[in-house]
C-alpha positions as CSV (number, residue, x, y, z in Angstrom):
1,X,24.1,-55.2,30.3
2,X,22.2,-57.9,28.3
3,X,20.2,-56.3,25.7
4,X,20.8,-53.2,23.7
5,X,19.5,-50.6,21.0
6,X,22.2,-49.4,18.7
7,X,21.6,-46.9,16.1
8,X,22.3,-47.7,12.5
9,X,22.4,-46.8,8.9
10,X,19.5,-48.3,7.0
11,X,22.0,-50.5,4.8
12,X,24.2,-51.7,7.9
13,X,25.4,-55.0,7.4
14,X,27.0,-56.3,10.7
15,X,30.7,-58.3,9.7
16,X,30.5,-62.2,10.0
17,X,33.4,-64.2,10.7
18,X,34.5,-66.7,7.7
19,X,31.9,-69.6,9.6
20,X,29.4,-66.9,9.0
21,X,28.6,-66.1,12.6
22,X,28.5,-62.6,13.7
23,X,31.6,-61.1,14.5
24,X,31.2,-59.6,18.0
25,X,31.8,-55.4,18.2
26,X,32.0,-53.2,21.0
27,X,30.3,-49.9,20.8
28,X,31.6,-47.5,18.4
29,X,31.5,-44.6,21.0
30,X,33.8,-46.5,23.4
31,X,36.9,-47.2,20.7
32,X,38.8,-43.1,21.0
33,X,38.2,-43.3,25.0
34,X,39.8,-47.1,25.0
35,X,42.5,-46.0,23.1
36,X,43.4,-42.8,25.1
37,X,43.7,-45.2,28.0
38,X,45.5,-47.4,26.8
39,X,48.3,-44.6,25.2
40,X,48.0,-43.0,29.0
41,X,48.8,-46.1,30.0
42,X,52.1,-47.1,28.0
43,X,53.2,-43.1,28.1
44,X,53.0,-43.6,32.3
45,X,54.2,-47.4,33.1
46,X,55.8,-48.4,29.8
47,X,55.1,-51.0,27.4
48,X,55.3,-54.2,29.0
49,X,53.2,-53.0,32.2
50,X,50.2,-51.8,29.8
51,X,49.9,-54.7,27.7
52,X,50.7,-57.0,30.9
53,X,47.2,-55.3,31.8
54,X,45.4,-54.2,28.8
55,X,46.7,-56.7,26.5
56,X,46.8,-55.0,22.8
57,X,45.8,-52.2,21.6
58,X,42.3,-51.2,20.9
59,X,41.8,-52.5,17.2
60,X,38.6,-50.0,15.6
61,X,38.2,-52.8,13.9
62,X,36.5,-54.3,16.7
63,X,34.2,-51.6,17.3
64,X,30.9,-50.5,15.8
65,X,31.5,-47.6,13.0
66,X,30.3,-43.8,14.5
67,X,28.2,-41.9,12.0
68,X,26.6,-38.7,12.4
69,X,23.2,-38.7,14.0
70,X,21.0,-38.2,10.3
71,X,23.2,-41.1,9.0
72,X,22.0,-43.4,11.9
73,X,18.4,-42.9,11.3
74,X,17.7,-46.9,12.1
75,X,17.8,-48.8,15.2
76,X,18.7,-52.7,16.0
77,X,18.7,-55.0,18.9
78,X,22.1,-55.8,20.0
79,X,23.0,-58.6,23.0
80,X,26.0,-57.2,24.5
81,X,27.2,-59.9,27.1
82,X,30.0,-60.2,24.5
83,X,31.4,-57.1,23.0
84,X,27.9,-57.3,21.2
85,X,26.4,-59.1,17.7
86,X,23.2,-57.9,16.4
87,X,19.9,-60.3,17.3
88,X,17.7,-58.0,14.9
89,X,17.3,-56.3,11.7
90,X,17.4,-52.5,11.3
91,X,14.2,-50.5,11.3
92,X,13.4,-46.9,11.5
93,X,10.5,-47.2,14.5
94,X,11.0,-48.5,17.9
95,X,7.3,-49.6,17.3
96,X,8.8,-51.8,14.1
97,X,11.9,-53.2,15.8
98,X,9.8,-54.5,18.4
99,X,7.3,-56.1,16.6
100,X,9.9,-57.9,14.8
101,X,11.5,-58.7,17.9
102,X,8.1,-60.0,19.7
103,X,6.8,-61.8,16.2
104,X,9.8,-63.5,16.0
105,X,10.6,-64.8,19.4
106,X,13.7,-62.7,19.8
107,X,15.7,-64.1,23.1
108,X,15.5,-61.0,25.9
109,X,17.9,-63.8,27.8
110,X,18.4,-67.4,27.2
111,X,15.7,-68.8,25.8
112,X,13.3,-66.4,27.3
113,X,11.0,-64.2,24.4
114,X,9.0,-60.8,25.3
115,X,5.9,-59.4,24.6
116,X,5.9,-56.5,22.2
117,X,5.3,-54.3,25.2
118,X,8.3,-55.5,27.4
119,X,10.4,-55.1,23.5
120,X,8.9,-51.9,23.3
121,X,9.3,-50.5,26.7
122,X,13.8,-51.8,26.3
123,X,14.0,-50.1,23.3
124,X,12.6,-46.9,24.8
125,X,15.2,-47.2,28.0
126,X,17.7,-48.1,25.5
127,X,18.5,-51.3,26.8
128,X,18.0,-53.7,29.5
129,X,20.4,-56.0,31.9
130,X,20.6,-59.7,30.9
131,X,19.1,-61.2,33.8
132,X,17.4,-60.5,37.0
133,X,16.0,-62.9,40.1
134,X,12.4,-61.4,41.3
135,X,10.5,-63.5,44.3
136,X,13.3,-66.2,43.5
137,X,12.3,-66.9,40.0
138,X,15.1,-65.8,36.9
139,X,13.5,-63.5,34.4
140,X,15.0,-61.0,31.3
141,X,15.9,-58.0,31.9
142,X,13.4,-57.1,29.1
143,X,10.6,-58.0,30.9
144,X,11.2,-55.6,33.9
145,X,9.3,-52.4,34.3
């Protein structure tokens, strides 16, 4: 993907690494089906042959926490080319996070911004892909329709 909306507790602090970047995390949803693979894996082909091609274990460490729905009453802006480090702070309103996102020249891709509309419309789908190539010129995924 390139862009997407994650829902969050009002307090959420994303974890930074000790240089005080973000510390990348997949999706919290995706960290009990990873992990059932993986154990399929090593219960059918053995050790070696699973981390051969998984490598290690899922760590939930490296994944976003899951809360109930009425705990995650906020939203933020995620990139997700990586596993994913926030590019927003939380609000309760898509109408909020995308003014935020538009006001402050938020990167949809590269060093491409959005309009509040374009914001508005990705946070309503939920997400958008990174990139796309339309008529032969490289635009966000944010500012498709």
């Amino acid at each position: 993907m390139g862009r997407e909306v994650r829902r969050v507790t009002k307090d959420w602090q994303h974890p930074k690494r000790p240089d005080g970047s973000f510390k990348p995390l997949h999706d919290g949803g995706t960290y009990a089906a990873n992990a059932e693979d993986w154990l399929k894996s090593l219960a059918e082909k053995g050790l070696q042959e699973t981390i051969d091609y998984w490598g290690r274990p899922p760590n939930r460490q490296d994944y976003m926490p899951v809360w109930a729905d009425a705990e995650a009453d906020h939203i933020m802006m995620y990139e997700d080319t990586s596993e994913g480090t926030p590019i927003s702070p939380a609000f309760k309103t898509p109408e909020e996070l995308a003014r935020w996102l538009a006001d402050n020249g938020a990167s949809a891709f590269a060093d491409c911004t959005a309009s509040y509309e374009h914001w508005l419309n990705t946070i309503n789908r939920g997400g958008a892909v990174s990139c796309a190539i339309v008529g032969g010129e490289i635009d966000s995924g944010v500012s498709l329709k």
